[in-house]
C-alpha positions in Angstrom: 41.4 87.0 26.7 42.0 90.2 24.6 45.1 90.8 22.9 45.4 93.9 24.8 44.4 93.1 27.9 47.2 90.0 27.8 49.6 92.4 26.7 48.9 94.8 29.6 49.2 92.3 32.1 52.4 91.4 30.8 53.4 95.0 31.4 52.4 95.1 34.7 54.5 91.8 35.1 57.7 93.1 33.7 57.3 96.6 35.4 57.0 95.0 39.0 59.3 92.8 38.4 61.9 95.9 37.2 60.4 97.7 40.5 61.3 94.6 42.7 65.1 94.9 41.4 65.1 98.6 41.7 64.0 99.2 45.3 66.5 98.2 48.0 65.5 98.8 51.9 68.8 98.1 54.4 69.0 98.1 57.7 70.8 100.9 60.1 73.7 98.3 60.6 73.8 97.6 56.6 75.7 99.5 53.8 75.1 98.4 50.3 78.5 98.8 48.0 77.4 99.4 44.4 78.4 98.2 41.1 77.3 99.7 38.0 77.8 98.0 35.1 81.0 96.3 37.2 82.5 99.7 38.1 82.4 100.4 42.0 80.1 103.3 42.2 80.2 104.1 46.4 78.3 102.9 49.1 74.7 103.3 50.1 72.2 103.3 52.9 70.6 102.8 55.0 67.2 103.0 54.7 65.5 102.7 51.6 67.6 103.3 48.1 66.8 103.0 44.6 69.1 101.2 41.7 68.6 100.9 38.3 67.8 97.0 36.9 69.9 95.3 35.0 72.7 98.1 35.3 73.1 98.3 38.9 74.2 95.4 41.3 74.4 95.6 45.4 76.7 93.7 47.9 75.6 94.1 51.2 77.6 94.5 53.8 77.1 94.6 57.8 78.5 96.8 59.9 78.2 95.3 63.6 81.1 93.4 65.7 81.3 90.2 64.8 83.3 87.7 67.1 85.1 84.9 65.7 86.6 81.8 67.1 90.3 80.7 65.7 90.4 76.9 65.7 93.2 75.4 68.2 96.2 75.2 67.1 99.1 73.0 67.3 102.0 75.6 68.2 105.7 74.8 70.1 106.5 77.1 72.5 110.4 79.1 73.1 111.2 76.1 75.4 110.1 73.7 73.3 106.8 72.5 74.5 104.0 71.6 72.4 100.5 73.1 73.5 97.0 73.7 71.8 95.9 76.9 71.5 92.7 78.8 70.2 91.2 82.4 70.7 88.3 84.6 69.6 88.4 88.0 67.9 86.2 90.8 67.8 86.2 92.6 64.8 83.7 94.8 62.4 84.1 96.1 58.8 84.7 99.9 58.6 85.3 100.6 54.9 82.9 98.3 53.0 84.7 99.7 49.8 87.9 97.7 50.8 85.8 94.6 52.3 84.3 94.0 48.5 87.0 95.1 46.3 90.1 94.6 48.4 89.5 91.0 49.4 87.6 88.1 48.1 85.9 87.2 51.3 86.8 88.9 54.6 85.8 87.0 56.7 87.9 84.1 55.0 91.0 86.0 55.2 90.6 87.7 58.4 90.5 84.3 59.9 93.9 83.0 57.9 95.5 85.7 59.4 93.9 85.6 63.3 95.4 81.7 63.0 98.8 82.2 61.4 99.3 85.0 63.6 98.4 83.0 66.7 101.1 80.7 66.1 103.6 83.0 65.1 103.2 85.0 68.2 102.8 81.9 70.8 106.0 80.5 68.9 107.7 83.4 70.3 107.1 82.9 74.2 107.9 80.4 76.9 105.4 77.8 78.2 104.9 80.2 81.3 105.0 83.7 79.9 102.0 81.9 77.7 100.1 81.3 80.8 101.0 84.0 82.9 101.1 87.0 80.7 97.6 86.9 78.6 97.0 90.4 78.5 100.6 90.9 77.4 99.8 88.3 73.9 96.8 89.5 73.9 97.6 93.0 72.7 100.6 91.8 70.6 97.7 89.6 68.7 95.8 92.6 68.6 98.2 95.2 66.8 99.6 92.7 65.0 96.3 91.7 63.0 95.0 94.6 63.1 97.5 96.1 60.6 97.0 93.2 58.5 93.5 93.6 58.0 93.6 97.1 57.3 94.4 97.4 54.2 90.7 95.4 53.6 88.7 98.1 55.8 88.9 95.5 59.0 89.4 97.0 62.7 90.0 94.6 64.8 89.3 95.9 68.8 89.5 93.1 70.5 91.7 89.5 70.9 91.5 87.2 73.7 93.5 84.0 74.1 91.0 81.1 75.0 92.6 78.0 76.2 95.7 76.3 76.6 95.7 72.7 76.5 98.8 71.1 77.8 100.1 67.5 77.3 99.1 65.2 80.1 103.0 64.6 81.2 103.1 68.6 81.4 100.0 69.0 83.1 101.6 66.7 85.4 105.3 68.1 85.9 103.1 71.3 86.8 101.5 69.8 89.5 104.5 68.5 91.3 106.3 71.8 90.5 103.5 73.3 92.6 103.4 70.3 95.2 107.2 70.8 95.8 106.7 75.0 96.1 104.0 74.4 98.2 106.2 72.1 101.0 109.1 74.7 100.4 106.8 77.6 101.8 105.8 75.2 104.8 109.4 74.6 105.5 110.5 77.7 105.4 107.3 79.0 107.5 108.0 76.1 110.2 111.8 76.7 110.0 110.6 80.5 110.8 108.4 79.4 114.1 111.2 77.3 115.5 113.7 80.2 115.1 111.3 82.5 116.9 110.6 80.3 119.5 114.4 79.6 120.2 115.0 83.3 120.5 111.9 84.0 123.1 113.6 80.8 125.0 117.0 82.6 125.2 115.3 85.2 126.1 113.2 83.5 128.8 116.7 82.2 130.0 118.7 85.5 130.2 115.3 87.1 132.3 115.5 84.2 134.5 119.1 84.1 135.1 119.0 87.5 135.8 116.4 86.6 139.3 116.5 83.1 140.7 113.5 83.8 142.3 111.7 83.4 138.9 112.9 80.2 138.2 111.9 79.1 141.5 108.1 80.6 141.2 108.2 78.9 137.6 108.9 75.7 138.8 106.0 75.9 141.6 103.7 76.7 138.1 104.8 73.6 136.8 103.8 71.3 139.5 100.4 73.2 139.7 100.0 72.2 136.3 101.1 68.6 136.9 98.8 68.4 139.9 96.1 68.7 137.4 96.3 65.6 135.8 94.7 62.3 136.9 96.6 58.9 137.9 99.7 60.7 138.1 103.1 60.3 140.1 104.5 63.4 141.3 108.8 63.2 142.7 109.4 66.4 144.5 113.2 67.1 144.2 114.9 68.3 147.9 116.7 71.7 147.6 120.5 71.2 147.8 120.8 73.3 151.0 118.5 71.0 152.9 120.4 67.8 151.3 123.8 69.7 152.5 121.9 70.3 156.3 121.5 66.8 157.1 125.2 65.5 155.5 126.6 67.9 158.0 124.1 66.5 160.9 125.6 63.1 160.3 129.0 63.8 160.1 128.5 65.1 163.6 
């Protein structure tokens, strides 16, 4: 091989290879913070961009939600019970400036601070607030790291307690909380019908006192209803007034 043509080739080598590190091509959701020569210069994209080799270096950033998962953790509640908690957050970088320069990794921190925060805040609320009143933690999570994470060009939308896992000996003082509130409202439902029925009684006892003959028809319903049933004994009471009509035909 000629001298030249070898040193042409090499030419073509190094200029491709200066062409590969100079062409950039990001996606819509992508931003691409530059460095030149270790000095932030701004951020680019997306679409295709050009830098210059050797001088110019590119972190790339994206730009769409991304949802994260905080571990359980071990918190103890305002009345001192001891429950497992974990959560996800939905968050996405709005200055990638701040995400490169102002933090070391992000995503890193933005997690530290989702799970110190999450304890903090459970810390702060009783065992049934913590079940009860999700929406309620849920924003206070929210505001609370987002203005943490601001400062790094982080806005957190979104947090949403997962789960609560309780101890087996609360799980079952629970139950039999709910067991015992659950006989209460059948007392006081049953206690309820007997009271009602007592008052249509009295009722029933004031109409009838008010006309005998009622009492009298009522009693001829009663043996129709006996009459009804099979292989049985039926004792029909004599009225007084015919009991009184033959002790007076005796004396005589």
């Amino acid at each position: 091989m000629a001298p030249g043509t070898a040193l042409g080739i090499t030419v073509a080598v190094i200029a491709l290879f200066i062409l590969a590190n100079a062409i950039r091509i990001l996606k819509e959701y992508e931003r691409g913070v530059i460095f030149r020569l270790g000095r932030l210069v701004g951020t680019k994209g997306p679409g295709l961009i050009l830098l210059i080799p050797i001088v110019d270096k590119i972190v790339k950033i994206s730009l769409r939600v991304v949802t994260m998962d905080v571990p359980p953790q071990d918190i103890i509640t305002r009345d001192n019970v001891t429950v497992k908690v974990n959560a996800v957050i939905y968050f996405r970088v709005m200055d990638p400036n701040k995400a490169v320069v102002a933090v070391e990794d992000y995503l890193f921190a933005t997690s530290q601070i989702s799970q110190t925060t999450l304890r903090s805040v459970c810390g702060q609320v009783e065992l049934d607030d913590l079940l009860s009143n999700r929406d309620e933690i849920n924003a206070k999570l929210q505001i609370i790291i987002d203005d943490q994470t601001e400062p790094w060009g982080i806005k957190v939308s979104q947090v949403e307690v997962k789960n609560v896992d309780l101890p087996t000996e609360m799980t079952r003082a629970i139950a039999r909380q709910a067991e015992a509130e659950r006989e209460r409202r059948s007392k006081v439902i049953n206690a309820d019908g007997e009271f009602q029925a007592a008052e249509k009684l009295v009722q029933a006892a004031k109409k009838i006192e008010t006309s005998p003959i009622a009492l009298q028809l009522r009693f001829l319903e009663t043996l129709a209803a006996i009459a009804t049933e099979k292989n049985s004994t039926i004792v029909f009471p004599l009225p007084i007034e015919l009991m009184n009509a033959l002790i007076k035909k005796d004396n005589k």
